[in-house]
Every structure is written in structure tokens, then in C-alpha cells.
C-alpha positions, 0 to 999 in steps of 0.5 A: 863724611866728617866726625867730630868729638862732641866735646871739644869739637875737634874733627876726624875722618872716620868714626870711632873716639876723640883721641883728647876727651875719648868721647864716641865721635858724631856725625858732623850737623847731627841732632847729638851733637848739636844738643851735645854742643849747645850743652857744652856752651851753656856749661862754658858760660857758667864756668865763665860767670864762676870764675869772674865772679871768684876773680872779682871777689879776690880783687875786691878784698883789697878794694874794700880795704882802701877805700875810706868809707869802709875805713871810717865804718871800722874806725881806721886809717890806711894811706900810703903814696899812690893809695888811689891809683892802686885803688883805681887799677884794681877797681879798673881790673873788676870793671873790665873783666868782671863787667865784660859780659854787661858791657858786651851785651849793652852792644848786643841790645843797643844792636838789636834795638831791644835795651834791657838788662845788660843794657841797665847793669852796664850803664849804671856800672859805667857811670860809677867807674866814670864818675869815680875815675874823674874824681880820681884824676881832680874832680871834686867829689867821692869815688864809687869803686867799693860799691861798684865792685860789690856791685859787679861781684853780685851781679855775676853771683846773680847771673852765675846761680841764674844759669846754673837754673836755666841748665838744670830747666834744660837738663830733661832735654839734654839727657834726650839726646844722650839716650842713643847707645854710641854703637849696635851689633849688626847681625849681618856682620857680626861685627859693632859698628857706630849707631850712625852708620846705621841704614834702613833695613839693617836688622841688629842684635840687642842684648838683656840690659842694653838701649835699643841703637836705633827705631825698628820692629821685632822680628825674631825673640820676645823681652820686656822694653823700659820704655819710661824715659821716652813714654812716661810708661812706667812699667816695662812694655811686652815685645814680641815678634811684629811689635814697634820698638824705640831708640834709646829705651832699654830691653831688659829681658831676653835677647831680640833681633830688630830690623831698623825702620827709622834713623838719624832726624827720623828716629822717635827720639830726634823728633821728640828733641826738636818738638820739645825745643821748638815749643821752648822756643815759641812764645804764646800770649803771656810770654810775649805779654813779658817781653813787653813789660820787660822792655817798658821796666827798661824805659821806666828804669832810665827815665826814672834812674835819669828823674832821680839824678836830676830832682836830688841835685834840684835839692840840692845833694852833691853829685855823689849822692845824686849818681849813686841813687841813680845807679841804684834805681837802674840796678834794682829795676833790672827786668832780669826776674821779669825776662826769666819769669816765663822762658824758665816756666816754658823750659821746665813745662816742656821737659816735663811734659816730654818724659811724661810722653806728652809733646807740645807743638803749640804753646798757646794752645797748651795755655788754653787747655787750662780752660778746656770744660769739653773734651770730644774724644774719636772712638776708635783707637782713642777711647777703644783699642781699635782692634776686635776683642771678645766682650761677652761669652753666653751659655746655652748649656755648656760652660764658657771654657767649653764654648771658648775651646770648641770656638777657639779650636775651629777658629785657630787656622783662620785670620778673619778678625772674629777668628783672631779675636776668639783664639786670643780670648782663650790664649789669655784664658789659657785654655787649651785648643783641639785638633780639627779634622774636616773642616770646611767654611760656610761661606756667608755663614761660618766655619765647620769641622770636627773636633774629638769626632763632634761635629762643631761649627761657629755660625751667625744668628742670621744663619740659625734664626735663634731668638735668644733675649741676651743675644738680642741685647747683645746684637741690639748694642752693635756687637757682632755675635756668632754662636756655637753649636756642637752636633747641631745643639746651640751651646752658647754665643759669642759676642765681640766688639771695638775693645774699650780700653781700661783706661778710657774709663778712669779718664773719663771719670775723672774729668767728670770730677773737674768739672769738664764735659765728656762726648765723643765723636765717631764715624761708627754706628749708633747702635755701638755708639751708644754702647760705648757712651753708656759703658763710659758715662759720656755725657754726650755722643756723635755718631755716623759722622764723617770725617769732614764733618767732625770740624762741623760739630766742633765749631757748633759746640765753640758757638756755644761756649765751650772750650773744646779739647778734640783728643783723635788719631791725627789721621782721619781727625786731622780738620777737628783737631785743628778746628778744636781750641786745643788738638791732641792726637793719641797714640802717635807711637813712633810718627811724632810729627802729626801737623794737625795736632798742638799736643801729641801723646806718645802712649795710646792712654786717654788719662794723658788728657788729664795730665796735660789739663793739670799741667797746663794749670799748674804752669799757668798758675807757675807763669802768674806767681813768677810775674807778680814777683818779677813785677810787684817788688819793684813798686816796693823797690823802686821808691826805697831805690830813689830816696824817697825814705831817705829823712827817716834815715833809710837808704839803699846802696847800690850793692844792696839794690843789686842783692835784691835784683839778684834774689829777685832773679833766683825766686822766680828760677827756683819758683819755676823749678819747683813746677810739678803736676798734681795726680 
């Protein structure tokens, strides 16, 4: 196994720290260093753009100084025996080294056969430094180095502020990828040892204030875990022995001991990386629709730049003139603004929406969300916690702590679900429990035992035959009741069920308010269906049906219209969610990789639904704005480039075409930027 430094990419043998950067070492074809390396590319490429761009402005102090036109501006005269070649080696020095990244990507997109802006910028530098240098070996006519060298120096200026925003899009993604500690106290050793040396089944130690080094479960200590950077969870999550934790979120209480359940590729947060990097890279409708307009602006560019040069020699203006309107209609119909107008929109989505703890997988599904007006939750699990939890206490004559206690107590030794259900009921009452003497089950019917020499037992209606309205009721929503009796007297009932979760209400409510229906679809009886439909104000349900089925009912709401959202677990699911205009599967924890789905919530919350719905407006409505600008201004740009108000003295040098090429480019970045989700 190799090592290398992330940074300078030198290798190693053997882990430990680059003896240049003293930088923790990698695992050689990592997911880090992969992200780390493609980090450090994009920073060289900036640096690169910087310090071409101070080169050429150096040079082109000298250049403008000599060149007569700028003279006759300022009213002097500089001359000097071989004033025009020095004129010219400078200007030679910006065209080559300030222009070789245009020159090189003319290659690169005459190669791929996709002409576009480099292919623009180098023609129309190339034809400045042409025509310019056979004027000065004896053509007649005026040379073109002080705006060529504008031109250039702009053109990297432009390019330089364009990917510092392209970094800063993609900055959410890197720091991902730095999250991971570089190294994890392995309990069987007692020694450190690099996180990538880390195998399944490894149990590590993890102390108050450190990352946790690798996916895993608790199995000794409790703390609380920042989970924010990986979930969108605000809060810190309680953590207890059993209970899934993820790398690179941060433990901030007490000290835990974690058994490693996922490493390397397989950990939540490689996942996540390579979800979020595979949704930057997929393009949905609008995008391609881009990259089109993109390409017929190239064509338009030439041609017109080529119909500019021809018509102003027809009337007559000297070559000079004809070439600088030329160039400075290819230099302003640049398609740079209109190439970054959704790839930024698409970066800054995806980061978003990663640290919000939503994973897009499919683009053109999360454009459609915008147009979702049903959403079909499953129930269980998504709209309910999916575990047993007491949702009534009825008193017959004893007040609920005292129902709660004898229940609890009896219930304490047992694991059935009813009994784990109640127990945990009085823990977070924290009402106390009594010691059990003589306990004995009732097979069919209950649980019996004496509790401070009373005789208690925890039994089902069916068994006593008790008519009771409240418990009817109860019995009639689907609940499952057991009652309570104490020396042979009914003190009360208890009543439990599918817990809703508190969130699922406010989700509800408030795509209610957007305009957007809400129904849920569910294998579960009707009777508890219709429980759940009344107490979260659905406007519609689906019960008894089979998973197999739940694409039917999905395809039938489609004939009728709607855009359907399927929000479900991934599992039992997974036809709807593909059948659904938009799949989202909830509560996908720590497994990230549900196929089925188009958007994954990491957090097991339905309001999540409601973010992804504004979040894909606004990014929509981001990818419209960054369009009409990278489009419209050329209407505008394209004549003034041409000449067209050349009689009223108005007339736009290549220099300037490039000012506003560049400030083109830096809106649409800076518009992308500026995306934010509503709350």
C-alpha cells in the first residue's frame, strides 16, 4: 500500500506525515485525496490566472505608454529608434503568456469539436497580434497591441474573479472531505493509529470535543454528537449504547467507545461526497438546454464578427477599423456568462442542499419538485416513528401515575413491544417502578404479579369483556389497548400505537399552505389510517395496500394531473418512488445509496420535504435569472459591438467589449451565489 501527501503529492511507504508540507498522509486513489487533489488543482489554476494576469498588467504600463494612439489621447510624443519592436516584443510577451490558456483551449475545443469561449477569445486575440505584427513588418495600416493587451489583461481578470466563485461553489463539498480526523485511538492497542488503517469490527475510543474517526455503533458510554455539518441537525443528537453514529460528526460530551460498522467508500460521508459530486456533474433539461444556446452564440459570434468585417470594408472603412469591430463582436459574444449560468446554479444547489442533509441523485427530478401540488407520504417510519409508543392513559379511578407505575413495573422484565412501550412511557415521566414478586404470564391474555402485596395484571379488553366508550373509541382508531387492574378492579387502560412523529404535523401544515396535496399511502389497516389521516389533516389516504401496489396508485394519481412527490423508506417503497415525478426516501441514516430514490434525506424529518420543494424554486428561479442575463445582454451588446451607432459617435473598443464580457460572467457567479432557501 502507498501513501501520498495530499498536497504536493509526493509518496511514501507507510503512513504517517509528508516530510515537505507535514501534512497527515492518505491512502494512495482515496476518496480524500482525490477531493484533496482536485482542491489543490483548481487553487493552482487560480494562482495561475493571478499571476498572468499581474505579469501582463506589468507589461502593459510600457505597452500603453508607446503606442501613439494613447499619445495623441494625452497630447505627447514619445519616439525613439526601434520604438516599434520593443512595442512588439512586449506585446508578443502578453500574447503568449497572458494568452496561453485561450490559445490552449482554442486546441482543446476545435479537438472535442465543441468551439466556444476559448475558441472566441483566441481567435479574436489572434487576429489582433496578426494583423498588428504585419503592420509592423510593412503592411500599411494601424497596429492593435494597446488593446490587444487590455484585452488579454481583462480577459484573465474576468476569468481569475470567475473561478475564485467557481472555488468558493464548490467549497461546502471540499471541507466534506476534510471532516475525517487523520487518526482514531484504537481500544485494543491503546495506541493511535491512522483512521485508514481502520477495518470493520475495530472498537475505538472517542473523547469529549473530538470527530468521530470512522462510521460505527455505541457500545459502551452515552454523549451528545454534533451531527450539523453532516445532517442539517441543529442540535446536538443524544447517543447511547446500540445507537448509529457517523464519521466526522463531532462528540461533545462524554467519553464513548464505538465499534467500526463502515470504512473508507462505504462510510456516510464518502457516500454523500460521491452523491453530491455525481448530481454537480449530471446535467437535467435546462442545462443541456444551455449548453446548446451556448454553442449557437458561438456560431452567431463568428458569423456575425465575420459579416461585421466584411460589410464595414463594403463601405468602405480601412482594414483597421473593419478587424477591431470584428474582434470586438467576438470578444463581447463570449458564451463564458452563458456556459456558467447553470453549472454554478447546480454547484451551489448541491452543496446546499448536502449540509441541509438532502442528497440529490437525479437533477431533473429535483427541477421538477418546483412543480410538485401532491405529495404521498408511506406511513410508517416516514410520517410515524415506526416503533410502539403510549398515546392515551385512561383513568378508571386511579390517576395516571398510578396506572403508569403498577403497568410499568409488571411490564419491566419483559421485551414485547407493548411492554417496552409502557416502561419507556414512565421513564420519560420519570415515575418510579416497584418491585414484582410472583409473576406469572397469561398466555394470550397478559402479564400478573404482585406489586407491595397487591395483586396486579396487565391484560386485554377481549380478555376482561369491558364495555367502556373511551376505550371503544380507543379500539375503534386502530390503537392496541391493555388495561390495568389491581386486586381484580379496573384502574384504567392504556392505549398505544405507531407514534406520529411531532414533525410530520408542521410538514403537513405547511404544504397545505403551498398549495400542495397531502395523502399517504400505507399497508396498515384502515382503521389506524384513518387515525393518522385525521390527526394530521390529510387530504386523503390509502390503506391495505401492498407494496407492489402503491406504484398503481401513484400512476393513477399521474392520469389525473398531478405532479406527484412519493416521499417513503427506500425499502418496501422502492416501485413508487420510481413511479413518483420526484422520489424522496427519508431517514436513510447512514445507507445513502438507495437507487430507487432521486433525493435522499439523511434526518428521518417529513419537514425536509418542504426545503427541497423551496430549494428547488429558488434554484429554478436562480437558473432563469443567470440565463435572461447571460442571453439578453447580447441583444444590447452585439449591435453597439458592430457599429451599428457608430454615426452618433458611439463606438465600443475591443477593451471595453471585454469589460462587459467579464462583468457578464461575475453577475451570473455572483448571482449564483447569493442562492438561498426561504424558511
Amino acid at each position: 500500500m502507498k501513501y501520498v501527501c495530499p498536497k504536493c503529492g509526493m509518496e511514501y511507504g507507510k503512513p504517517g506525515k509528508c516530510t515537505m508540507c507535514h501534512v497527515e498522509l492518505v491512502k494512495k486513489g482515496s476518496a480524500h485525496l482525490h477531493h484533496e487533489g482536485h482542491a489543490q488543482h483548481h487553487e493552482g489554476m487560480i494562482e495561475d490566472f493571478k499571476r498572468r494576469f499581474f505579469v501582463s498588467l506589468i507589461l502593459t504600463i510600457p505597452i500603453l505608454v508607446l503606442s501613439s494612439a494613447i499619445q495623441q489621447f494625452f497630447g505627447i510624443k514619445i519616439i525613439f529608434p526601434g520604438d516599434k519592436y520593443v512595442l512588439f516584443v512586449l506585446s508578443a510577451i502578453v500574447f503568449f503568456y497572458g494568452g496561453l490558456p485561450f490559445l490552449k483551449g482554442l486546441f482543446e475545443e476545435i479537438k472535442n469539436k465543441q468551439p466556444g469561449m476559448m475558441t472566441l477569445i483566441a481567435l479574436a486575440i489572434t487576429v489582433a497580434f496578426v494583423y498588428s505584427t504585419a503592420v509592423v513588418l510593412g503592411l500599411e495600416g494601424m497596429v492593435f497591441f494597446w488593446e490587444l493587451a487590455t484585452l488579454i489583461d481583462i480577459m484573465l481578470l474576468g476569468h481569475w474573479i470567475e473561478m475564485r466563485s467557481v472555488m468558493g461553489a464548490s467549497k461546502a463539498l471540499e471541507s466534506l472531505a476534510k471532516l475525517m480526523p487523520s487518526e482514531a485511538h484504537l481500544v485494543k492497542t491503546g495506541k493511535d493509529i491512522p483512521i485508514s488503517e481502520l477495518t470493520i469490527g475495530d472498537i475505538v475510543l472517542v473523547k469529549p470535543g473530538e470527530k468521530i474517526p470512522s462510521d460505527g455503533s455505541v457500545i459502551k458510554g452515552e454523549t451528545s454528537i454534533n451531527e450539523s455539518m453532516l445532517t442539517g441537525e441543529s442540535k446536538p443528537v443524544g447517543k447511547k449504547k446500540g445507537d448509529r453514529v457517523i464519521g466526522g460528526s463531532i462528540n461533545e460530551e462524554g467519553s464513548i467507545q464505538i465499534k467500526v460498522t463502515h470504512t473508507g467508500k462505504d462510510s456516510y460521508l464518502s457516500q454523500v461526497i460521491n452523491l453530491v459530486k455525481q448530481a454537480q456533474e449530471s446535467k437535467s433539461k435546462t442545462q443541456n438546454l444551455a449548453d446548446r444556446a451556448a454553442t449557437w452564440l458561438t456560431i452567431v459570434s463568428i458569423s456575425v464578427g465575420t459579416i461585421t468585417l466584411l460589410a464595414w470594408l463594403y463601405f468602405g472603412k480601412p482594414l483597421a477599423f473593419s478587424i477591431e469591430r470584428m474582434v470586438t463582436v467576438m470578444v463581447i459574444t463570449c458564451p463564458h456568462a452563458l456556459g456558467l449560468a447553470i453549472p454554478l446554479v447546480v454547484a451551489v444547489s448541491t452543496s446546499l442542499s448536502a449540509k441541509k442533509g438532502f442528497l440529490i441523485r437525479n437533477r431533473t427530478a429535483f427541477e421538477n419538485a418546483r412543480k410538485i401540488n401532491a405529495v404521498i407520504f408511506d406511513k410508517t417510519g416516514t410520517l410515524t416513528k415506526g416503533e410502539f409508543g403510549v398515546t392515551d392513559v385512561i383513568s378508571l379511578g386511579e390517576t395516571e401515575r398510578n396506572i403508569l407505575f403498577y403497568a410499568a413495573s409488571l411490564e419491566a422484565n419483559s421485551e414485547h413491544p407493548i411492554a417496552k412501550a409502557i416502561v419507556n412511557e414512565a421513564k420519560n415521566r420519570k415515575f418510579a417502578f416497584g418491585k414484582i414478586q410472583k409473576f406469572l404470564a397469561l398466555p394470550g391474555k397478559g402479564i400478573q404479579g404482585e406489586i407491595n402485596k397487591k395483586q396486579v395484571k396487565v391484560v386485554s379488553p377481549n380478555y376482561l369483556k369491558i364495555e367502556n366508550k373511551k376505550i371503544d373509541a380507543l379500539t375503534r382508531q386502530g390503537k392496541t389497548v391493555v388495561c390495568v387492574l389491581v386486586n381484580n378492579r379496573v384502574i384504567g387502560a392504556i392505549a398505544l400505537a405507531d407514534l406520529i412523529r411531532k414533525e410530520s404535523k408542521e410538514a403537513v401544515a405547511k404544504l397545505k399552505s403551498l398549495g400542495i396535496k397531502c395523502m399517504m399511502l400505507t399497508g396498515d389497516n384502515k382503521k389506524v389510517a384513518e387515525w393518522v389521516s385525521r390527526e394530521l389533516k390529510l387530504d386523503d389516504f390509502y390503506a391495505e395496500v401492498l407494496p407492489h401496489q402503491k406504484s398503481e396508485v401513484i400512476k393513477k394519481l399521474r392520469a389525473k394531473g398531478l405532479n406527484v412527490a412519493m416521499v417513503g423508506d427506500g425499502i418496501n417503497d422502492a416501485p413508487a418512488l420510481v413511479q413518483a415525478d420526484v422520489g424522496i426516501a427519508i431517514g436513510a441514516g447512514t445507507d445513502v445509496a438507495i437507487e430507487s430514490a432521486d433525493i435522499i434525506l439523511v434526518r428521518n424529518d417529513p419537514r425536509d420535504v418542504v426545503s427541497i420543494i423551496a430549494l428547488a424554486k429558488a434554484t429554478y428561479s436562480k437558473m432563469q435569472q443567470n440565463l435572461l442575463w447571460a442571453t439578453g445582454y447580447n441583444i444590447f451588446a452585439i449591435p453597439l459591438a458592430a457599429g451599428v451607432l457608430y454615426g452618433y459617435g458611439i463606438l465600443l473598443s475591443p477593451a471595453a467589449g471585454a469589460v462587459l464580457m467579464s462583468l457578464s460572467t461575475v453577475i451570473v457567479a455572483v448571482n449564483a451565489r447569493l442562492l438561498r432557501v426561504k424558511k
